[in-house]
DOTI-596336 format. One record per atom (N, C-alpha, C, O): x, z, y. Coordinates in steps of 0.2 Angstrom, whole numbers, padded with zeros to 4 digits, always signed. Atoms other than C-alpha are relative to their C-alpha. Last residue first. Layout:
N
XZY...
END
This chain:
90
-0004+0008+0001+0008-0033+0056-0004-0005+0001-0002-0011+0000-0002+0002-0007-0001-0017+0066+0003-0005-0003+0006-0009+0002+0005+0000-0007-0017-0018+0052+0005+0001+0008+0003+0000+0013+0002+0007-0002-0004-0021+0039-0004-0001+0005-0003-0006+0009+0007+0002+0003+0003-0004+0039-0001-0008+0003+0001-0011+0008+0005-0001-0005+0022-0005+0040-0006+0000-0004-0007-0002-0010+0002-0008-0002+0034-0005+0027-0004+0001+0003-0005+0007+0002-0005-0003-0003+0043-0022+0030-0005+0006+0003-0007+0007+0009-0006+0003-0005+0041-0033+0018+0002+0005+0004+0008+0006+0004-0005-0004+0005+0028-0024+0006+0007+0000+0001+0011+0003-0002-0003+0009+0004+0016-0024+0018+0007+0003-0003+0011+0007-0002-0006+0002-0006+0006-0006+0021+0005-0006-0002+0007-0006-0008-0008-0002+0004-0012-0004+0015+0005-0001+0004+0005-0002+0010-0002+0004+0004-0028-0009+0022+0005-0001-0004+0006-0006-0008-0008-0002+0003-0036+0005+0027+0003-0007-0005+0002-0008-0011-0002+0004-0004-0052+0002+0037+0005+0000-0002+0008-0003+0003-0003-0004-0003-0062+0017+0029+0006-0004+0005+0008-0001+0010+0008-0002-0002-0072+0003+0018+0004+0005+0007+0001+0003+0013+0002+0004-0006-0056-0003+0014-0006+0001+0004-0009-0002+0010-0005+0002-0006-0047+0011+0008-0003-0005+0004-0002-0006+0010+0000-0005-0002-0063+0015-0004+0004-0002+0006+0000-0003+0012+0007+0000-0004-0064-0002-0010+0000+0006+0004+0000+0004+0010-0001+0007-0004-0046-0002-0015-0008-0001+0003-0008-0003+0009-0004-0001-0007-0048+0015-0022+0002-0005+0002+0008-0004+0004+0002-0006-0003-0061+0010-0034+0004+0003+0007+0001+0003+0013+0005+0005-0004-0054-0006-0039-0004+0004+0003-0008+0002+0007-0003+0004-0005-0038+0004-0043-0005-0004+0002-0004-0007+0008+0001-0005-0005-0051+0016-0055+0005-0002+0009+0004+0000+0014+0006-0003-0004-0058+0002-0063+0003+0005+0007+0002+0005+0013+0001+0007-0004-0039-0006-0067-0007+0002+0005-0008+0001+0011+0005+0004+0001-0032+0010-0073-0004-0007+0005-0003-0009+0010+0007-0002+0001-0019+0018-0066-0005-0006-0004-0004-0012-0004-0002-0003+0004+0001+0011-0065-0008+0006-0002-0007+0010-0006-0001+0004+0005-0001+0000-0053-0001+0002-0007-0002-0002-0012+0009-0002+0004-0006+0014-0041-0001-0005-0004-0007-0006-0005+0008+0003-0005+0007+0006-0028-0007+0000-0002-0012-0002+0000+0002-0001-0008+0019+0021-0028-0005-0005+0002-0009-0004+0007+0004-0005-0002+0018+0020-0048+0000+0003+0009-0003+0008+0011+0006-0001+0003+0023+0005-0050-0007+0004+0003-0012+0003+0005+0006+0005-0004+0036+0005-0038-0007+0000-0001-0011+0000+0004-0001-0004-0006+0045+0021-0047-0006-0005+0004-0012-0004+0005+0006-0005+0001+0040+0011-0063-0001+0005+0006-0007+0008+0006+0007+0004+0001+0050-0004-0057-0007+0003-0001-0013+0002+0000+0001+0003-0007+0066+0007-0050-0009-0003-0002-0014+0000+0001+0001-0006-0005+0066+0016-0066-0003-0002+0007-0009+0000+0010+0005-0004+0003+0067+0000-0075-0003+0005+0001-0009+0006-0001-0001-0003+0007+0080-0008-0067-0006+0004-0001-0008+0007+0004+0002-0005-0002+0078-0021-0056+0003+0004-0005+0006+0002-0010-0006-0005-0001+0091-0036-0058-0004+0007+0003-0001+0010+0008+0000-0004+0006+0072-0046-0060+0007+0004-0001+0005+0007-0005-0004+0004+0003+0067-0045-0043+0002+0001-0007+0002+0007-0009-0007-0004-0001+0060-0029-0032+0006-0007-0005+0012-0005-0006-0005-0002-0007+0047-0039-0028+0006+0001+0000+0010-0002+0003+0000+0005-0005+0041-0049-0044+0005+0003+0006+0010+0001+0008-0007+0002+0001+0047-0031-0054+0000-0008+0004+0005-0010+0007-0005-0005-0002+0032-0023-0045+0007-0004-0003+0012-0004+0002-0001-0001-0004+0018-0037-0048+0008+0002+0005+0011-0001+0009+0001-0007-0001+0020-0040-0065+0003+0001+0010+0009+0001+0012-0003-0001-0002+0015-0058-0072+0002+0009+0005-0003+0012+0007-0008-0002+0007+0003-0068-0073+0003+0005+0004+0002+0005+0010-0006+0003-0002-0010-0068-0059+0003+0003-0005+0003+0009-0007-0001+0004+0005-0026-0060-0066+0005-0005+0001+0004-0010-0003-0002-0005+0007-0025-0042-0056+0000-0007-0007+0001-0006-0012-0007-0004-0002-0025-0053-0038+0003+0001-0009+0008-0001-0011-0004+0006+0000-0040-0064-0044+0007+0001+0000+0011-0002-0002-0001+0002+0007-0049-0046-0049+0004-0005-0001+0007-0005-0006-0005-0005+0002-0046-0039-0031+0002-0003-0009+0007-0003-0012-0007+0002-0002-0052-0056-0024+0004+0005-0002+0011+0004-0002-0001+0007+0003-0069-0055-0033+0007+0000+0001+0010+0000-0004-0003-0002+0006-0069-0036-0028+0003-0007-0003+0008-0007-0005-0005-0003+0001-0069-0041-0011+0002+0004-0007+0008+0006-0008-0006+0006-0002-0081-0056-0011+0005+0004-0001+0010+0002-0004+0000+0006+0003-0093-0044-0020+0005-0005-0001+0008-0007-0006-0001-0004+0004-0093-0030-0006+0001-0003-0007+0007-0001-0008-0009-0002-0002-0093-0044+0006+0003+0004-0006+0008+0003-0009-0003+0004-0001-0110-0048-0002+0007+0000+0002+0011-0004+0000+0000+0000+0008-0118-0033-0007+0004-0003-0002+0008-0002-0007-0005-0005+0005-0115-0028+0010+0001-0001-0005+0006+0002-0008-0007+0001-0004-0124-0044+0018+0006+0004-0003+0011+0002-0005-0006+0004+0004-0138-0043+0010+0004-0002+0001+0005-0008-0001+0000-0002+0008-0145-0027+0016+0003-0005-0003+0007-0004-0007-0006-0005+0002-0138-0032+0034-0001+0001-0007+0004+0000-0011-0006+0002+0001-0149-0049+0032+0005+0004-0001+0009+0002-0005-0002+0004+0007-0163-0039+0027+0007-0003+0000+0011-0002-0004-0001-0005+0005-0162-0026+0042+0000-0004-0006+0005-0003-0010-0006-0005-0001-0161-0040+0054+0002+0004-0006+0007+0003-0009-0004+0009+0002-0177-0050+0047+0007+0003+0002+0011+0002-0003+0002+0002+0006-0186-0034+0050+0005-0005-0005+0008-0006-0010-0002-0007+0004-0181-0029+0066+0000-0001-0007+0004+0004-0009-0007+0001-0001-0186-0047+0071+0004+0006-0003+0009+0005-0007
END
């Protein structure tokens, strides 16, 4: 039993681990640019790079699926974009 347990967990992680990139990549191939989406298009260009750069848009794509695993693994889900808060009390 201990045996068949311990395999299931080992495949298990590989597996969420896996589904969570999948969904980071499905995010990163949506047309279109996150940060001026929000702030609309009467952003101005400061405003959009300001964004950018506070959501780590502005980094590489590896190193954004780096620290997106990272933050989740430690339970960190981010803070929503509505209304500021962490997501884990919205």
């Amino acid at each position: 039993m201990t045996r068949f347990l311990t395999r299931r967990l080992a495949t298990l992680l590989p597996s969420v681990l896996g589904v969570a990139l999948l969904g980071f990549l499905l995010v990163h191939l949506v047309p279109g640019d996150p940060a001026r989406a929000h702030l609309g298009e009467r952003a101005t260009p400061q405003a959009i790079a300001a964004l950018r750069a506070r959501l780590g848009l502005d980094r590489p794509l590896a190193v954004q699926a780096l620290g997106y695993l990272g933050r989740l693994v430690r339970g960190d889900f981010g803070s929503s974009l509505r209304t500021l808060r962490p997501v884990g009390e919205d």
